[in-house]
C-alpha positions, 0 to 999 in steps of 0.5 A: 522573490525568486527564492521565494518560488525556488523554495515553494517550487523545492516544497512542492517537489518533495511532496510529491517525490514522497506522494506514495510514502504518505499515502502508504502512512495515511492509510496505515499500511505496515509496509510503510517503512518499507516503502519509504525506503523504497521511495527514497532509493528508487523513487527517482526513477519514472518506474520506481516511484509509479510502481510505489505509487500502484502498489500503495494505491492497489485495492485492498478488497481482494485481500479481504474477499481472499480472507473472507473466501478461507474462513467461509472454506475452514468452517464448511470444512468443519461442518462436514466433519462434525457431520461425518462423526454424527 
Protein backbone atom coordinates (compact mmCIF):
# COMPACT_ATOMS: atom_id res chain seq x y z
CA UNK A 1 0.00 0.00 0.00
CA UNK A 2 2.73 2.25 0.62
CA UNK A 3 4.26 1.95 -2.66
CA UNK A 4 1.33 2.42 -3.85
CA UNK A 5 0.92 6.16 -2.70
CA UNK A 6 4.64 6.48 -3.08
CA UNK A 7 4.05 5.93 -7.07
CA UNK A 8 0.80 7.83 -7.07
CA UNK A 9 2.38 10.72 -5.14
CA UNK A 10 5.98 10.37 -7.63
CA UNK A 11 3.22 10.65 -10.71
CA UNK A 12 1.50 13.54 -9.40
CA UNK A 13 4.94 15.20 -8.69
CA UNK A 14 6.22 14.83 -12.22
CA UNK A 15 3.24 16.52 -13.66
CA UNK A 16 3.30 19.28 -12.09
CA UNK A 17 7.18 19.74 -12.46
CA UNK A 18 6.47 19.72 -16.16
CA UNK A 19 2.62 21.71 -15.74
CA UNK A 20 4.43 24.47 -18.09
CA UNK A 21 6.03 22.02 -20.68
CA UNK A 22 2.49 20.41 -21.45
CA UNK A 23 0.72 23.89 -21.12
CA UNK A 24 3.25 25.37 -23.61
CA UNK A 25 2.45 22.07 -25.94
CA UNK A 26 -1.18 22.04 -25.46
CA UNK A 27 -1.19 25.43 -26.61
CA UNK A 28 0.88 24.70 -29.53
CA UNK A 29 3.50 27.18 -28.91
CA UNK A 30 6.83 26.96 -30.95
CA UNK A 31 8.95 27.65 -27.93
CA UNK A 32 7.77 24.23 -26.42
CA UNK A 33 11.08 22.49 -26.89
CA UNK A 34 12.65 25.15 -25.57
CA UNK A 35 10.78 25.27 -22.50
CA UNK A 36 11.18 21.87 -22.07
CA UNK A 37 14.37 22.13 -21.72
CA UNK A 38 14.03 24.96 -19.70
CA UNK A 39 11.67 23.17 -17.65
CA UNK A 40 14.00 20.04 -16.84
CA UNK A 41 17.33 22.21 -15.90
CA UNK A 42 15.53 24.82 -14.21
CA UNK A 43 12.63 23.85 -13.16
CA UNK A 44 13.90 22.70 -9.99
CA UNK A 45 14.18 26.21 -8.73
CA UNK A 46 11.01 28.06 -7.12
CA UNK A 47 11.72 30.94 -9.83
CA UNK A 48 12.55 28.84 -12.67
CA UNK A 49 9.47 26.72 -12.89
CA UNK A 50 7.14 30.24 -11.98
CA UNK A 51 9.09 32.00 -14.60
CA UNK A 52 8.04 28.69 -17.13
CA UNK A 53 4.93 29.02 -15.86
CA UNK A 54 4.45 33.11 -16.54
CA UNK A 55 5.74 32.97 -19.49
CA UNK A 56 3.83 29.97 -21.16
CA UNK A 57 0.73 31.46 -19.55
CA UNK A 58 1.26 35.34 -20.68
CA UNK A 59 -1.43 36.35 -22.87
CA UNK A 60 -0.81 36.34 -26.13
CA UNK A 61 -3.37 39.29 -27.51
CA UNK A 62 -0.53 41.81 -27.30
CA UNK A 63 1.24 39.74 -29.71
CA UNK A 64 -1.83 39.96 -31.81
CA UNK A 65 -2.95 43.41 -31.38
CA UNK A 66 1.07 44.19 -31.83
CA UNK A 67 0.55 42.56 -35.20
CA UNK A 68 -2.88 43.91 -35.84
CA UNK A 69 -1.48 47.85 -35.17
CA UNK A 70 1.41 47.08 -38.20
CA UNK A 71 -0.48 45.90 -40.60
CA UNK A 72 -3.27 48.65 -40.15
CA UNK A 73 0.22 51.25 -40.25
CA UNK A 74 1.87 49.49 -43.81
CA UNK A 75 -1.58 49.94 -45.46
CA UNK A 76 -2.50 53.71 -44.25
CA UNK A 77 1.25 54.15 -45.38
CA UNK A 78 0.49 52.59 -48.70
CA UNK A 79 -2.32 54.77 -49.15
CA UNK A 80 -0.76 57.90 -48.51
CA UNK A 81 1.55 56.92 -51.19
CA UNK A 82 -0.63 56.16 -53.73
CA UNK A 83 -2.32 59.13 -52.90
CA UNK A 84 0.90 61.14 -53.13
CA UNK A 85 1.53 59.99 -56.81
CA UNK A 86 -2.39 60.78 -57.98
Amino acid sequence: MHLLIACVLAVLATLIYFAPTMIAHRRMRQEAARLLLFNLFLGWTFTGWFGALSYVTRSRETDVRSAENAARERRWMRQQKSRSHL
